[in-house]
C-alpha positions as MATLAB code, in Angstrom:
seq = 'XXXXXXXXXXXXXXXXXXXXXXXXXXXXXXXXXXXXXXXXXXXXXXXXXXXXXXXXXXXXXXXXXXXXXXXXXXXXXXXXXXXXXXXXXXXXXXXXXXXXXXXXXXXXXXXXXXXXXXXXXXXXXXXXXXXXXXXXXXXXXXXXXXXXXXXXXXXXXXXXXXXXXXXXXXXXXXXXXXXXXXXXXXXXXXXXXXXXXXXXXXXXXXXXXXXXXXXXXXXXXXXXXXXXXXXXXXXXXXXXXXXXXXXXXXXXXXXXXXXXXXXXXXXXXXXXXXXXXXXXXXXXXXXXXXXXXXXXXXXXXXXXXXXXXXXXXXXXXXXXXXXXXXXXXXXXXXXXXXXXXXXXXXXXXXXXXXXXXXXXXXXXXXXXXXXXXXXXXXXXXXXXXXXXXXXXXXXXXXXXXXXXXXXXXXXXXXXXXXXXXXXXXXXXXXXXX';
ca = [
      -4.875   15.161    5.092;
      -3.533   11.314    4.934;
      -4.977    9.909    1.392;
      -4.790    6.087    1.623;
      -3.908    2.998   -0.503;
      -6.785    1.264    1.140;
      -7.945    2.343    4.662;
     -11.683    2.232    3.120;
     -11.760   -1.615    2.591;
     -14.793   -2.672    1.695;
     -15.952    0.281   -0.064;
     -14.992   -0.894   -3.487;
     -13.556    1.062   -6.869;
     -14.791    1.818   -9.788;
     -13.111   -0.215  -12.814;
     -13.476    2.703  -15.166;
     -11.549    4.401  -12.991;
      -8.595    2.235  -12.768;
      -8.545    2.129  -16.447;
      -8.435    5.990  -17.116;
      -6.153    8.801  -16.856;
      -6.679   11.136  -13.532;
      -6.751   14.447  -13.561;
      -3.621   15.100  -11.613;
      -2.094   13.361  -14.847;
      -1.028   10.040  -13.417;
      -2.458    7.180  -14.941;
      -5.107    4.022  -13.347;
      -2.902    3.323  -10.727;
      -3.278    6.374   -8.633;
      -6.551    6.502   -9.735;
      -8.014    4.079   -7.512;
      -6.834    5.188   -4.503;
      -9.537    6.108   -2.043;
     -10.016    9.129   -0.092;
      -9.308    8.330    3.976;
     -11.600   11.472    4.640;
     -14.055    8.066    4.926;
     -11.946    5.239    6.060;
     -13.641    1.853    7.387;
     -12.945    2.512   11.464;
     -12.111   -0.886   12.723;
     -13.189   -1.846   16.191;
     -10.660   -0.562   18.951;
     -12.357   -3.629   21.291;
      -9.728   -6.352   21.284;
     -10.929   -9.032   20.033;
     -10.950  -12.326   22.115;
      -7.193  -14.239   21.312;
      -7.349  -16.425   17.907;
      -3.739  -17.861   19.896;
      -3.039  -20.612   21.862;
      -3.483  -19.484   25.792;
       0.268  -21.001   26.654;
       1.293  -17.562   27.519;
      -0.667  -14.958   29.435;
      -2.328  -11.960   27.512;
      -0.442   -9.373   26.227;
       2.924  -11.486   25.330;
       3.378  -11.433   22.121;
       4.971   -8.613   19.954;
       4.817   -9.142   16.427;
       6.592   -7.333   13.463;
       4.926   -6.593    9.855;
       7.518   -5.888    6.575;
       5.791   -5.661    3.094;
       6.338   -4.501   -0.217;
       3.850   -2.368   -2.975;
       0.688   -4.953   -1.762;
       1.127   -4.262    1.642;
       0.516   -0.787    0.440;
      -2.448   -1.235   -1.339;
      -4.158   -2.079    1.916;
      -3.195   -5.990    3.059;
      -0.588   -4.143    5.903;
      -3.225   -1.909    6.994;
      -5.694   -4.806    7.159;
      -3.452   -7.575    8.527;
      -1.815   -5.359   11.003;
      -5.304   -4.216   12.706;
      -5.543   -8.391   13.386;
      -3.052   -8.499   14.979;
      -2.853   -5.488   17.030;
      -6.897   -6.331   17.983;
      -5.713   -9.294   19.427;
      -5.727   -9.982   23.187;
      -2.711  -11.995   23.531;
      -0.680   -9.124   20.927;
       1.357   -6.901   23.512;
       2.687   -4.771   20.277;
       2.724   -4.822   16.795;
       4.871   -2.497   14.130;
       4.526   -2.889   10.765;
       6.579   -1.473    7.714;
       5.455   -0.809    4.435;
       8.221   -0.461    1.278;
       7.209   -0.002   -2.345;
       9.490   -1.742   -4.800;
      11.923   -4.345   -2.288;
      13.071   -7.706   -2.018;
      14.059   -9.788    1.008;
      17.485   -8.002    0.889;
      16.729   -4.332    0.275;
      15.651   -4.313    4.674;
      19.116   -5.945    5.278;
      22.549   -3.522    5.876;
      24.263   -5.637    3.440;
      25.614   -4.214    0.106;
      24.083   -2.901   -2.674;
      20.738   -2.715   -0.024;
      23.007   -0.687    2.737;
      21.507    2.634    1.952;
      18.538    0.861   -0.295;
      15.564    3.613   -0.246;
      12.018    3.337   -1.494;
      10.819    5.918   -3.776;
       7.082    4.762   -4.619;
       5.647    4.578   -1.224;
       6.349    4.161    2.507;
       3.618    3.958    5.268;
       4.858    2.674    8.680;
       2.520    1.600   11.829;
       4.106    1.064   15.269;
       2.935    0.462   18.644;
       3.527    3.041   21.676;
       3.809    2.302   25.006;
       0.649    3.467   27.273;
      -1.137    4.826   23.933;
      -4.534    3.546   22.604;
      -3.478    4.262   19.019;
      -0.297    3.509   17.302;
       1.679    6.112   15.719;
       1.368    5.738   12.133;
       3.314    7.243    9.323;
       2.283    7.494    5.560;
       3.193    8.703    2.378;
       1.872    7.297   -0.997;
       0.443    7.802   -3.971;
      -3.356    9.607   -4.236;
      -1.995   11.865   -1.283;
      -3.027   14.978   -3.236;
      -3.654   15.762   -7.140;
      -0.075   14.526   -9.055;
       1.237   13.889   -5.872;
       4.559   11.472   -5.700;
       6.235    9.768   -2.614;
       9.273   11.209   -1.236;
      12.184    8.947   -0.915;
      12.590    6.973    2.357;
      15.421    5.198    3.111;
      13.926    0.891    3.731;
      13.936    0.062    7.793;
      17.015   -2.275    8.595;
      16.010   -6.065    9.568;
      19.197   -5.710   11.919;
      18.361   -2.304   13.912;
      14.272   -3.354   13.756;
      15.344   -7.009   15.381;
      17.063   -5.010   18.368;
      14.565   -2.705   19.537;
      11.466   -4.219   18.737;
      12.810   -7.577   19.834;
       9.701   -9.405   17.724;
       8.947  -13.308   18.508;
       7.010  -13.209   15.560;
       8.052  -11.913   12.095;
       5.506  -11.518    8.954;
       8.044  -10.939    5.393;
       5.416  -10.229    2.453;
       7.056   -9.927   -0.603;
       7.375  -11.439   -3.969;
       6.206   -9.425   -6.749;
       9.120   -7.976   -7.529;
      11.569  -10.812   -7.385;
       9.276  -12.261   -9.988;
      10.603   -9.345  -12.336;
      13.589  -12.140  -12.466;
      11.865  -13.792  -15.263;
      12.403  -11.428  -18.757;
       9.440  -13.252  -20.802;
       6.888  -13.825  -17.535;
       7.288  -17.723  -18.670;
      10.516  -19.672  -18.674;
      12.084  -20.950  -15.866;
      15.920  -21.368  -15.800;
      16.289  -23.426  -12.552;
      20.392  -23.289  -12.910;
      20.663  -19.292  -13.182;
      17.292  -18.449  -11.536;
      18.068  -20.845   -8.549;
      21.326  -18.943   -7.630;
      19.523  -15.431   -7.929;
      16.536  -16.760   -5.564;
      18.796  -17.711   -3.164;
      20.783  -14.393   -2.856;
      18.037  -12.337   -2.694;
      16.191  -14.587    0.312;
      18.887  -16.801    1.741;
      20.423  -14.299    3.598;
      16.928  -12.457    5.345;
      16.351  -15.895    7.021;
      19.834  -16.560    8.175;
      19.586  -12.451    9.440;
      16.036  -12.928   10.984;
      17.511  -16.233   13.091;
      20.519  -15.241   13.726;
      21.372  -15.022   17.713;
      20.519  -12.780   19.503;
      17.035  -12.507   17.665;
      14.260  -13.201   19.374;
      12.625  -14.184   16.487;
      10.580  -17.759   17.295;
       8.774  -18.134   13.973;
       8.408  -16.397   10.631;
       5.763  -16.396    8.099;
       6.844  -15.804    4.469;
       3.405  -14.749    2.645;
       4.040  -15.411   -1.133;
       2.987  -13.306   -3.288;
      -1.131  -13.643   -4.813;
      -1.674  -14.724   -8.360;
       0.388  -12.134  -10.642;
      -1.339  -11.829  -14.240;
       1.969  -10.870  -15.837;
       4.277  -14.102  -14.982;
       3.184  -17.869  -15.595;
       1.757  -20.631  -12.799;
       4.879  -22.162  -13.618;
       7.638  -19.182  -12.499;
       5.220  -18.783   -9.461;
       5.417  -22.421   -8.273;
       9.477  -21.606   -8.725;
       9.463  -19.264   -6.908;
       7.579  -20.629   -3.721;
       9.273  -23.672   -3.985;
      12.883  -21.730   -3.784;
      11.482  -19.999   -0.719;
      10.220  -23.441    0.851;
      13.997  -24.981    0.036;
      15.938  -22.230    0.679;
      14.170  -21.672    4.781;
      14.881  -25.407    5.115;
      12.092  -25.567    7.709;
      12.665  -22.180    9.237;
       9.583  -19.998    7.879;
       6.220  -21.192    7.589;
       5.521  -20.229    3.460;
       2.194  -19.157    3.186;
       1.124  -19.194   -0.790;
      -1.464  -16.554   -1.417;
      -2.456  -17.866   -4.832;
      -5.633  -19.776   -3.220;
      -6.382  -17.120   -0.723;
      -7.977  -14.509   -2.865;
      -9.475  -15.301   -6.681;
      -8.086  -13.935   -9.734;
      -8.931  -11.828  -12.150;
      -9.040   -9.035   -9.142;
     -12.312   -7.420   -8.947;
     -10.482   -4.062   -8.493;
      -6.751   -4.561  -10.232;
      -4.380   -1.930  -11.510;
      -2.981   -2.159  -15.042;
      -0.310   -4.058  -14.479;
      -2.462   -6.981  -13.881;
      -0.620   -7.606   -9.810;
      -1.534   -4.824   -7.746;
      -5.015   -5.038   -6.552;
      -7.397   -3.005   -3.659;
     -10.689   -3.064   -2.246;
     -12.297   -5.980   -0.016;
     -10.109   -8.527   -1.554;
      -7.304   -7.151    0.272;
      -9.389   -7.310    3.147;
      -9.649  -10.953    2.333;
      -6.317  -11.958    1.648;
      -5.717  -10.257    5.243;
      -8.078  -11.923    6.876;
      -6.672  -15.620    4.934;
      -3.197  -14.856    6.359;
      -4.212  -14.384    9.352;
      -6.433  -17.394   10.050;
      -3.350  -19.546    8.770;
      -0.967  -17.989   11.364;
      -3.578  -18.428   14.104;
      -3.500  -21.975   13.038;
      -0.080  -22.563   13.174;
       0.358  -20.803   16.033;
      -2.251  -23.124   17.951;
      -1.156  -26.392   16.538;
       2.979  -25.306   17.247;
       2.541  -22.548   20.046;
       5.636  -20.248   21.024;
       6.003  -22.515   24.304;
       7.979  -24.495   22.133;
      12.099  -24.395   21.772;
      13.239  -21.882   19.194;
      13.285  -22.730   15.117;
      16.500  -24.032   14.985;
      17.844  -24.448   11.067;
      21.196  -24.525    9.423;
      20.882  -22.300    7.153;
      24.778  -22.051    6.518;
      24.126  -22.660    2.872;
      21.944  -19.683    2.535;
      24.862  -17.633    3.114;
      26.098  -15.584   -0.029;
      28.121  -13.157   -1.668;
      26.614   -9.789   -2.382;
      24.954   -9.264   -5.363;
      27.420   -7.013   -7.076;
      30.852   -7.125   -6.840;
      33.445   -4.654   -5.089;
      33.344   -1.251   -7.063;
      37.113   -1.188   -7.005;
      37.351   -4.263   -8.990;
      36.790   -3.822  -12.347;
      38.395   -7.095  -14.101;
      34.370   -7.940  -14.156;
      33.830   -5.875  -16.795;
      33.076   -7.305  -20.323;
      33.676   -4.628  -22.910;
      32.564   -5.253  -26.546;
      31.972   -3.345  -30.004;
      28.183   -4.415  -31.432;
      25.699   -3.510  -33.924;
      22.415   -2.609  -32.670;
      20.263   -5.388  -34.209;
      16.838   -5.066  -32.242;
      14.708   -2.762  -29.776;
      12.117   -4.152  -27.656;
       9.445   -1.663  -26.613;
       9.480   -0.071  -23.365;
       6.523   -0.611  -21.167;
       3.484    2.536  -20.696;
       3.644    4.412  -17.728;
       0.454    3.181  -16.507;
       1.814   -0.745  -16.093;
       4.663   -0.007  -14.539;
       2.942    2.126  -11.521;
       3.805    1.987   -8.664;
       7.236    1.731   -9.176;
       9.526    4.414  -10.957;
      12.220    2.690  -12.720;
      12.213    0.193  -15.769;
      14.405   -1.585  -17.872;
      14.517   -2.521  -22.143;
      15.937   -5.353  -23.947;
      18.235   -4.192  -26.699;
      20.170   -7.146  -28.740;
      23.722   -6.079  -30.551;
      25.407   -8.595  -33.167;
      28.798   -8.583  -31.235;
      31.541   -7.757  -33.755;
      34.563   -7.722  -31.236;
      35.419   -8.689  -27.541;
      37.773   -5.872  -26.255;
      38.055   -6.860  -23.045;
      36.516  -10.086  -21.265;
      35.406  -13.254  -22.266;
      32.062  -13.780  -24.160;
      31.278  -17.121  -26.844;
      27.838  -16.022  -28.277;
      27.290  -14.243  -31.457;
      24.659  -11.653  -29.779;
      24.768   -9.563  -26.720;
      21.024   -8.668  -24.862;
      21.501   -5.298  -22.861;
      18.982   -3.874  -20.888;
      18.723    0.123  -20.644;
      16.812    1.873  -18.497;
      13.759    3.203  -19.863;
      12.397    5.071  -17.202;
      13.808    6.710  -13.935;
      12.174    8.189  -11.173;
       9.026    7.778  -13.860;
      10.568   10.019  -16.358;
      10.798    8.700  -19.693;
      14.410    8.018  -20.531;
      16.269    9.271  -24.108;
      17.426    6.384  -25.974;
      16.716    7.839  -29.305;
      20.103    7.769  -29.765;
      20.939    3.864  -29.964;
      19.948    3.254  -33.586;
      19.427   -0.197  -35.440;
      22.221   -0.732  -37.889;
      24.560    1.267  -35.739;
      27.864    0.023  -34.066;
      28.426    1.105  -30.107;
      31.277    0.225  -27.704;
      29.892   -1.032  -24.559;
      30.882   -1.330  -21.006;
      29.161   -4.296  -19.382;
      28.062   -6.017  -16.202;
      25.607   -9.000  -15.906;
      22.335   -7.449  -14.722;
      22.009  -10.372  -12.320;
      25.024   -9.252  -10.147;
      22.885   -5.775   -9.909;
      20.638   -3.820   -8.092;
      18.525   -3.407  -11.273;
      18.190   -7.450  -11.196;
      14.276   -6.957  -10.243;
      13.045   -3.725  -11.620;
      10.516   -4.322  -14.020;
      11.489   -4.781  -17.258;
      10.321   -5.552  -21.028;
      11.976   -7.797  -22.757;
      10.529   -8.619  -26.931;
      13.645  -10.114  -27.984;
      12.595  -13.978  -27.442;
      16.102  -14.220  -26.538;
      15.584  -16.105  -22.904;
      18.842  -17.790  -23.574;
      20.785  -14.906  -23.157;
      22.509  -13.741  -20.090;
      21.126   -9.929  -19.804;
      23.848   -7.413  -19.341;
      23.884   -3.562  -18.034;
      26.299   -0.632  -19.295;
      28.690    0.282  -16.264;
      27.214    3.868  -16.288;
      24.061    2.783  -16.223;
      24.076    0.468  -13.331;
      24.375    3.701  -10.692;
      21.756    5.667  -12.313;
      19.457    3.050   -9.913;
      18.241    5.546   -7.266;
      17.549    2.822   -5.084;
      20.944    2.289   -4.446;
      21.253    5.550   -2.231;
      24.242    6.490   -3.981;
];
């Protein structure tokens, strides 16, 4: 039997619970998943249209993509709105633990991007009552894990569900960008922001989409970054559309401290999600009545958003900085229990650089970042010792597929440019290599 993030809305969690260790041995996170033997069963009466009557009933097909939230129960709960809805002819919606805006395009390193901390799909089908729906997350059974799932593909989804409305959530994990959860660098941050989103909007508008509007639903209050990197961050998104995507910012939506919140102080279930849902959703009826689809097409140039992948060709190696440093400092990794749902994390080591064998490099210390955990095992890095010299093979994490995994970074050393060992960089699994 299906085990859900949060089909039982409503019911509520108990905060002891979230806090403890289960007894399938994963910690809070899994924890306070509930049970669907007892889901909330939502009306299958569709509801009278919350959309402007310019079109007759049954016009509109609408498509859903979200990240780790979603799957905490705002999908489940925003896509039931929508497909409940009289002038909604379909709606599919597409859950992905751990992406940004470019792990659903075909464009490298995201061309065979996969999830591997939850997937749950929910798509309409033609002369059916019920949609077929597909999940697999955590709580499914006692220590049970996703499988792997390779994300959907903007491109392919654009063709044969031929949306004219698309909802992106997403943001938590570009917010991973930030080392310290505080400082804003607008001149290397900027850059990053704008390959990682940039190219979605110019995909999602690009002819011959269908696509009349889009609604980019920021990301709720996160208790691990700063106001500060969260107003960045929206105000990147709000730039970088250039008019093309209604940004909806969550933040005032749904109150924080979360009444029901995982330990890593972001992910969050129970009626708030419900809320939030039910928020978005009022916003986009809004829109939709004060702008309706009657209207020409978005048009935007977005031909600055276009950008060059995020890593470089893997037959070019003159990228590579390679330099001989002393280990001078270890930051802590972070507990198992805060990095849930995701299975992959990242450290802050700094080296006092002693030589630059190959590349070009002007500061006197070097921060890398090792993985810590993969796949949620608990990497060996008991052997990089302080007071020890190493040679190391480098790329800058930015230009990386491990650019948003969660990190933890003690080091105080926001100045630096972070940095990943070349044989560390495809030990991502998310990179479907």
């Amino acid at each position: 039997m299906l085990v859900g993030f949060a089909l039982a809305l409503g019911l509520g969690f108990l905060l002891p619970i979230l806090r403890a260790e289960t007894r399938s041995g994963v910690p809070g996170y899994a924890a306070a998943l509930p049970n669907s033997a007892n889901p909330e069963k939502p009306s299958t009466t569709p509801s009278s249209s919350a959309f402007p009557l310019a079109n007759s009933p049954g016009y509109l097909t609408v498509l859903i993509l979200g990240d780790s939230l979603s799957l905490c129960g705002f999908g489940k709960s925003l896509d039931q709105r929508f497909r409940r809805d009289l002038l909604v002819k379909s709606t599919f919606t597409y859950m992905a633990c751990g992406t940004v805006p470019v792990s659903w395009l075909k464009q490298k390193p995201f061309s065979n991007a996969k999830t591997y901390c939850g997937f749950w799909s929910i798509e309409s089908v033609p002369g059916a009552a019920k949609p077929k729906e597909f999940q697999d997350t955590y709580g499914m059974g006692r220590g049970y894990r996703p499988k792997p799932y390779p994300v959907p593909k903007l491109e392919d989804l654009l063709s044969t569900i031929r949306p004219e409305i698309l909802v992106m959530q997403t943001g938590n994990n570009i917010l991973s960008l930030f080392r310290d959860g505080k400082t804003v660098l607008p001149t290397r941050h900027g850059p990053i922001l704008k390959s990682l989103i940039a190219p979605f909007i110019s995909e999602a508008l690009k002819a011959p989409s269908t696509v009349q509007r889009i609604y980019w639903v920021a990301s709720p209050t996160s208790g691990r970054v700063s106001k500060g990197v969260q107003d960045f961050v929206v105000e990147q998104v709000r730039a970088l559309s250039n008019g093309a995507a209604t940004v909806i910012d969550s933040r005032p939506l749904v109150s924080y401290p979360y009444r029901h919140m995982a330990p890593d102080r972001e992910h969050f279930f129970g009626a708030q999600m419900d809320q939030w849902a039910e928020n978005v959703f009022k916003i986009i009826a809004q829109n939709l009545a004060s702008y309706p689809l009657s209207n020409p097409k978005l048009v935007s140039d977005l031909s600055s958003g276009r950008t060059e992948p995020l890593i470089p060709s893997e037959t070019n190696t003159d990228n590579v900085l390679s330099v001989s440093g002393t280990l001078a400092f270890k930051s802590q990794p972070l507990r198992t229990d805060h990095l849930l749902p995701y299975q992959e994390s990242l450290v802050a080591y700094i080296y006092d650089v002693l030589e630059i064998l190959k590349g070009e490099y002007k500061e006197k210390q070097i921060l890398v970042m090792h993985p810590a955990h993969i796949g949620l095992k608990i990497q060996p890095l008991d052997k990089y010792e302080i007071g020890k010299t190493y040679e190391l093979h480098l790329h800058e994490l930015e230009h990386t597929a491990w650019n948003t995994i969660k990190s933890q970074d003690d080091s105080r050393r926001i100045d630096l440019v972070p940095y990943i060992q070349v044989e560390d960089e495809i030990r991502l699994p998310a990179q479907g290599r």
